[in-house]
N, C-alpha and C positions, 0 to 999 in steps of 0.2 A: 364204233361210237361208244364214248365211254358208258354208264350206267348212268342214266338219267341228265348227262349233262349239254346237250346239243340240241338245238332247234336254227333251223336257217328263216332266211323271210324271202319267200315267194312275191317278183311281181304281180299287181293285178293291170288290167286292162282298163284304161280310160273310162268312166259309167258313161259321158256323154261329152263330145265336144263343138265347136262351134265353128263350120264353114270359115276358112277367114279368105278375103279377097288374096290375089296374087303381089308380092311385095314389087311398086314401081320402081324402075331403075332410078340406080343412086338414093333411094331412099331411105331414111336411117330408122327404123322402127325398134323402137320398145321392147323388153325382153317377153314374150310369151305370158299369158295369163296366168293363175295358179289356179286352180280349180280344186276347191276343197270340198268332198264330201262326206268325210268321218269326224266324228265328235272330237277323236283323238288325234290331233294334224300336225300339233307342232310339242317337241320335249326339248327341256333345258339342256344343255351341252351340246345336242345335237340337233337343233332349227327342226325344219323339215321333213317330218317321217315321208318317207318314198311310198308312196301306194302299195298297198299288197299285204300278206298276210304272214306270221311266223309258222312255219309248217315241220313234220319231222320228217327227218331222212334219217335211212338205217345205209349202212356201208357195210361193206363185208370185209371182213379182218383180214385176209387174205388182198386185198385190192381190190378196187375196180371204181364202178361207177355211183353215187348217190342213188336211191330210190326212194323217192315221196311215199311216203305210208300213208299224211293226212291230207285228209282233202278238203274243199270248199270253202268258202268265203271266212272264215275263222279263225282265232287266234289263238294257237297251240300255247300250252307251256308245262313246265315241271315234269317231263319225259320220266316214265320209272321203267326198268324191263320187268316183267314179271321174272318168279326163278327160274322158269320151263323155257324161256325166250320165246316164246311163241305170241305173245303180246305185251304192247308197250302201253302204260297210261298215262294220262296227263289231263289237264285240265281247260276247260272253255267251256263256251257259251254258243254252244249249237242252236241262234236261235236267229230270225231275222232283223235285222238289226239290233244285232247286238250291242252294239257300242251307245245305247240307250235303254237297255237292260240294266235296271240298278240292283235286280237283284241277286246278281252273280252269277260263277261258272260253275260247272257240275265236272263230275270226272268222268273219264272213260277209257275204253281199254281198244283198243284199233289192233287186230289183227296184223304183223308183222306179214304173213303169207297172202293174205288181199284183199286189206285193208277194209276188212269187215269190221263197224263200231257198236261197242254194248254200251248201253249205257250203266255206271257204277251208283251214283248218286244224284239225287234229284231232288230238289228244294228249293224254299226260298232263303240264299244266302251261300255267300261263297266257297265252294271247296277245293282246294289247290294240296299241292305239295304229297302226293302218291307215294306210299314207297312199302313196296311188298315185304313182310316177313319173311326170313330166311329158309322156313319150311313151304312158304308160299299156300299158308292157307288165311294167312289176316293182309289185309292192309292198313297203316297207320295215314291220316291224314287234317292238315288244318284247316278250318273252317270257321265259321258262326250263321247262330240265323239271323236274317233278315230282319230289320222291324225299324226301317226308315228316321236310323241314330246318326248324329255325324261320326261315332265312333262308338266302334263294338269289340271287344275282348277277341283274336281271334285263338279258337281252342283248340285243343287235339282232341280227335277220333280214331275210332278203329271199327274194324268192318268186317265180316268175311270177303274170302276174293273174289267172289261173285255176285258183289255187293251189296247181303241182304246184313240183315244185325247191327247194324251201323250205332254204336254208342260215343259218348263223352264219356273222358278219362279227365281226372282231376277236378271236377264240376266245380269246385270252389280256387280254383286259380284266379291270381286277378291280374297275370302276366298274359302279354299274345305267347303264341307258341308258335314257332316256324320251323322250317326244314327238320321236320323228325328223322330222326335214326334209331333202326332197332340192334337190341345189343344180343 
C-alpha cells in the first residue's frame, strides 16, 4: 500500500428491514424500498452511497491477501504510516453517530500488528491530513476549532508523535492549509 494513499469501503449490514409478503404469480412489483439511515446518503456524481464504512487495509508487498486494520462502524481517512511501520494514522470520528457530530474527527494511530487504537488528538474541531516527520518524532497536521461558523480557516499543526504538544504554525495565515508535507 503506498504511504498514506488507500482506504477501501466495507459493506454494512442492513440496521433494520421490513417482512415483505411473498411476490404473487405474474405479479409485476416495484423496485425494492431504499432505506436510508445516514445523514450522508446520496453525493453528486455518484447518486447513492452503498451502506458501509471506508476502512484501511494493509497488503503485504510481497502478495497476498488484504487485511482490515480498522474497525467499527466508522469513517476512515488520510492513512499516514508512521516511519517504524508499526502504525498507521488517520482521521475519524470514533463517536456514536457520528454523521451528526458537527464537531469533527480527531486522529489516530491503529496498530498495524492488531489493530490496537490511540487516540492522537481530541477536541472540538476537525483534525485530518497525518503525516509523520521523517525522524518520526513530530507530526504535521490540519485542523481548526470548532465554534459553530459556516466557515473556519483550516490550519496547520504539529505534535509530537505521541500526541501531546500539539501547536499552531503560522497563527496569522488567512489561507486553509491542506495535505502538508514535510521537507
Amino acid at each position: 500500500m503506498a504511504s498514506g494513499s488507500r482506504t477501501s469501503h466495507v459493506p454494512a449490514k442492513p440496521s433494520w428491514s421490513t417482512p415483505m409478503p411473498e411476490k404473487p404469480v405474474g405479479a409485476k412489483w416495484a423496485e425494492p424500498p431504499i432505506i436510508v439511515t445516514r445523514l450522508h446518503w446520496r453525493q453528486d456524481a455518484q447518486g447513492l452511497i452503498k451502506p458501509g464504512y471506508t476502512h484501511i487495509f494493509v497488503v503485504p508487498a510481497t502478495g497476498g491477501a488484504p487485511r482490515q486494520i480498522s474497525l467499527g462502524d466508522y469513517e476512515y481517512g488520510a492513512p499516514a504510516w508512521t516511519s517504524d511501520g508499526q502504525w498507521i494514522l488517520a482521521s475519524t470520528k470514533r463517536t456514536p453517530d457520528a454523521d451528526y457530530d458537527l464537531e469533527g474527527a480527531d486522529i489516530y494511530a491503529i496498530s498495524v500488528k492488531d489493530g490496537t487504537v490511540r487516540t492522537l488528538t481530541s477536541r472540538k474541531g476537525p483534525d485530518s491530513d497525518p503525516v509523520v516527520s521523517p525522524d518520526g518524532k513530530k507530526i504535521a497536521y490540519t485542523g481548526f476549532d470548532f465554534k459553530r461558523q459556516s466557515y473556519t480557516v483550516t490550519h496547520l499543526y504539529v505534535m509530537d508523535a505521541d500526541g501531546n504538544n500539539p501547536r499552531r504554525l503560522a497563527a496569522n495565515l488567512d489561507r486553509d492549509v491542506h495535505a502538508p508535507v514535510w521537507s
